[in-house]
Every structure is written in structure tokens, then in C-alpha cells.
C-alpha positions in Angstrom: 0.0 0.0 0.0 1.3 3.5 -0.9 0.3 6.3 1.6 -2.0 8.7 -0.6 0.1 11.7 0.9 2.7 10.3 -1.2 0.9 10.2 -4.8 1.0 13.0 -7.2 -3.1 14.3 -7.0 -5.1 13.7 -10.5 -4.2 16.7 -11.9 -0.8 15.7 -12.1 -1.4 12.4 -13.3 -3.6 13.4 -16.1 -0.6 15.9 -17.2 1.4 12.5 -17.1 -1.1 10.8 -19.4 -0.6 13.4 -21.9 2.4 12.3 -22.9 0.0 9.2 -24.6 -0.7 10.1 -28.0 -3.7 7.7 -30.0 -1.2 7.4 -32.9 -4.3 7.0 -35.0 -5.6 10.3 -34.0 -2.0 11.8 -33.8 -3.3 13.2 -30.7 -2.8 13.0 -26.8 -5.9 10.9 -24.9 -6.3 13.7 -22.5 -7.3 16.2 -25.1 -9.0 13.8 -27.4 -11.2 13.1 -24.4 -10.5 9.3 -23.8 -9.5 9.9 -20.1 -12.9 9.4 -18.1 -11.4 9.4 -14.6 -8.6 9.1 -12.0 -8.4 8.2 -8.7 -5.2 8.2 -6.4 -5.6 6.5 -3.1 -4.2 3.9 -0.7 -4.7 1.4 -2.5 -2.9 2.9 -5.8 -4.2 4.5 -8.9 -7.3 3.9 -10.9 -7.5 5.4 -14.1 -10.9 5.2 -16.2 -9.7 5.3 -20.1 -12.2 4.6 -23.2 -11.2 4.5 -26.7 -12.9 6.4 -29.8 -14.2 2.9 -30.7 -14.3 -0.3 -29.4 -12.5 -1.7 -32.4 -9.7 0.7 -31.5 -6.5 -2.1 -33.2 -4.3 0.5 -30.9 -6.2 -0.2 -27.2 -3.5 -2.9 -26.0 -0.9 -0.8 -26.5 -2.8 2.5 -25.8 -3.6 0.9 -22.0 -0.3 -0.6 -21.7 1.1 3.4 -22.5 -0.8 4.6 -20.0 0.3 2.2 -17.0 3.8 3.2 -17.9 3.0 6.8 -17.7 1.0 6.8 -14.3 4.1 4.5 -12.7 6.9 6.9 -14.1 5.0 9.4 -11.2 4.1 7.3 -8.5 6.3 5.8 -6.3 8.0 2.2 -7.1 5.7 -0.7 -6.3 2.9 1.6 -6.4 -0.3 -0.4 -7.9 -1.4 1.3 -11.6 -4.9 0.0 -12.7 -6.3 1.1 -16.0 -9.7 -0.1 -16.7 -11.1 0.2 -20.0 -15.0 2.0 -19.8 -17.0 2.0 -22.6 -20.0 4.0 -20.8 -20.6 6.4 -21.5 -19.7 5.9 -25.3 -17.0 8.2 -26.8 -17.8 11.0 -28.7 -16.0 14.0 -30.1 -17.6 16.6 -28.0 -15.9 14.9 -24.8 -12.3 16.5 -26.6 -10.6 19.8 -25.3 -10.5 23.2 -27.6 -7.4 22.2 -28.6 -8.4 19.0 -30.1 -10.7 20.4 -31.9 -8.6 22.9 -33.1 -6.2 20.2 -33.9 -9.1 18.8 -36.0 -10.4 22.2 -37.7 -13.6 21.6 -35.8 -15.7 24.5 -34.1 -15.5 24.8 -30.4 
């Protein structure tokens, strides 16, 4: 068990995360929207990812990015969870401004 005192709070972990690009997208998954939630606790951290489709050929790896992200900010031995949600469904108004900018879509 890692004392919560000593994990970085969710803000800091999300600015972690964005260091994950969807290479399909060419984008980060915080801006495109495809972080749904984290929690830091006792018990470790718990991060709620979705993908822009369930078919997503990149998810394995897109996960597997995002464990290695979360544990290069916690403390060693620290448990990382990433749970793929697919409720609510993805959709493009869940990305940032500058996604959409990103995109040439109206914000």
C-alpha cells in the first residue's frame, strides 16, 4: 500500500497521461477526451480510459502506454490499474478546444 500523501493528485497524473498520444488520431488521450477518470488513493491509482471505438486495433498498446505513464510518477511498487469504460460511449464533444482545433472543428 502506498500512503495517498505520497501520490501526485489527478491533476498531475492526467498531465502525465498526456504524454500518450492515440497514434491513429495523432493526438494525446487527454485532449482527445479518452481519459474518463482518476483516482489516487491507498490502495494505488485507478484510471478510467475509453477509446474512440471499441474496435480501436491500438487499445493494447494505448492501455499498456498509460500504466507506464502513471508508474513513471508514483512511487515504485505503487499499484497502476487502467480499466477500459466504454459507458458512456465516446464522442468528439468529450475533446478539449485544442483537439478540436487540432481537427479544424468549431469549439
Amino acid at each position: 500500500m502506498t500512503p495517498a500523501s505520497a501520490l501526485p493528485d489527478a491533476d498531475a497524473l492526467r498531465e502525465a497521461l498526456r504524454a500518450v498520444d492515440d497514434p491513429e488520431a495523432g493526438m494525446n488521450i487527454v485532449d482527445l477526451g479518452l481519459v474518463y477518470g482518476i483516482e489516487a488513493g491507498a490502495d494505488g491509482v485507478l484510471v478510467d480510459l475509453t477509446m474512440t471505438s471499441a474496435a480501436c486495433p491500438m487499445a493494447e498498446m494505448i492501455v499498456d502506454q498509460v500504466r507506464d505513464a502513471i508508474a513513471a510518477v508514483v512511487p515504485p511498487q505503487t499499484p497502476v490499474e487502467v480499466r477500459l469504460v466504454w459507458d458512456p460511449p465516446w464522442t468528439p464533444d468529450k475533446m478539449t478546444g485544442i483537439a478540436k482545433e487540432h481537427f479544424g472543428w468549431p469549439c
